[in-house]
N, C-alpha and C positions, 0 to 999 in steps of 0.2 A: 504494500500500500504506500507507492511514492508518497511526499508532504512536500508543502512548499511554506515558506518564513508565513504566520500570519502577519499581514502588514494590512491590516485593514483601514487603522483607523480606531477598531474597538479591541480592549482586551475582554480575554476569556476568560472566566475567573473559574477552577476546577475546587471543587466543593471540599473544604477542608485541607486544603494542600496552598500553598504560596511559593512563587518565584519557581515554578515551573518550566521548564520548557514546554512551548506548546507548538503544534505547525497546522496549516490547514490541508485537507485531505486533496491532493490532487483530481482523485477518482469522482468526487463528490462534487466539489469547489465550494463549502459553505457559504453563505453570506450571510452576514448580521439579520438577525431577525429569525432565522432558520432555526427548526428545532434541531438541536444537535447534540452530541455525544462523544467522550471523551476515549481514543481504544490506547492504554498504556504499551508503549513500544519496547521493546529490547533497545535498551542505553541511546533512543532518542526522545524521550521525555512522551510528552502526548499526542497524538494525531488526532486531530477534528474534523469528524465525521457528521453529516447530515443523518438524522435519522432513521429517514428513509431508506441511505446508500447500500447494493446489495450487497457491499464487501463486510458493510456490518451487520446487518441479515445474515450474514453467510458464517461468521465469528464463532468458532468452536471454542476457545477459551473466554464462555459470558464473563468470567471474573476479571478481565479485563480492560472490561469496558466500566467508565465511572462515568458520575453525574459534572457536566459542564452547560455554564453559561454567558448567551453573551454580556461582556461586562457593559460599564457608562463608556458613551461615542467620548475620545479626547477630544473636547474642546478649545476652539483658538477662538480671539479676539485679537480684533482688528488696532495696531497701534503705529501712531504717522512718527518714521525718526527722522533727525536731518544729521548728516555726516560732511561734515568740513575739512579739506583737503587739498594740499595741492596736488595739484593735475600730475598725473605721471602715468606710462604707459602699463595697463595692466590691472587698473587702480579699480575697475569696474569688475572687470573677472573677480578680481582677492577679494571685495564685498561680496559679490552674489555665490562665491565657492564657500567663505563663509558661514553666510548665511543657508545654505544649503546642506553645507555639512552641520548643523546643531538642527536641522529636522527641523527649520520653518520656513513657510510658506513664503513669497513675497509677489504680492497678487500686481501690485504698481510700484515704477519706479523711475522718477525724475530727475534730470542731470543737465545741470548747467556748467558753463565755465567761462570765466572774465577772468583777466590779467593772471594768467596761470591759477586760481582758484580755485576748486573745483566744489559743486553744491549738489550733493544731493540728496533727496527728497522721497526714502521708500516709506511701504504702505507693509506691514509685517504682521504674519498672523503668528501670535504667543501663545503659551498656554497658561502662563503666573508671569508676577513678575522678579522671579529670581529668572527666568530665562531670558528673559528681556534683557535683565543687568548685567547678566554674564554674557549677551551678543553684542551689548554695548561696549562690555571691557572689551571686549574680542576685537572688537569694530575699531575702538583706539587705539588698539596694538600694529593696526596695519601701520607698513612704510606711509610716511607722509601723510596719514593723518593727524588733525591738528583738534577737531572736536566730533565724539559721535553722542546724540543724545534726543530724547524723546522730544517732540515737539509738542510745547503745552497749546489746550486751545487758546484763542484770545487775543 
């Protein structure tokens, strides 16, 4: 029963067990909302199966199988930064590879530049704000940035 990473979006919370590995069933493809079921693997944590799926219909060791649910969707929230910098080649990559690598979103984003400056202006989906403050340090850390930080309204 191949698996693939769940990357849904939602976790699976398996009933009385924490920090799991878990994967979704290739065979099946669950998706949130699907009644589903948990078959414990030989040293790869759990495979998530649809209910319904005949490989788990078909499951000769029932004691295998536990109770799983989908967990709360992670939620993001939409927060406007401005990142101050001089212009240099590269300087847009090293933000958006950033930001991409700490798993947020960045749905818009604006870029100006006057007398070597550089302004810009993203639109970033968070999900607290300890991850916010830690892509904002991040964000400062780049070459030739000079200021990264949240845009108050006003």
């Amino acid at each position: 029963m191949p698996a693939q990473p769940a990357a849904t979006g939602h976790e699976v919370s398996v009933l009385g067990v924490s920090g799991l590995l878990t994967a979704r069933a290739r065979c099946c493809s669950p998706a949130p909302g699907d009644p589903i079921v948990g078959y414990v693997t030989r040293g790869r944590g759990v495979t998530i199966h649809r209910r319904d799926c005949p490989n788990v219909l078909r499951v000769a060791d029932k004691e295998r199988l536990i109770q799983v649910n989908w967990g709360q969707e992670r939620r993001t929230y939409p927060v406007s930064v401005r990142i101050r910098a001089y212009d240099r080649e590269g300087l847009m990559r090293d933000v958006s590879s950033l930001v991409a690598n700490e798993g947020i979103n960045m749905p818009s984003i604006n870029a100006t530049t006057k007398n070597s400056l550089a302004v810009l202006n993203l639109e970033l989906g968070v999900t607290d704000i300890s991850q916010l403050s830690r892509v904002l340090n991040r964000l400062e850390a780049l070459p030739n940035v000079l200021e990264a930080c949240r845009i108050r309204p006003g």
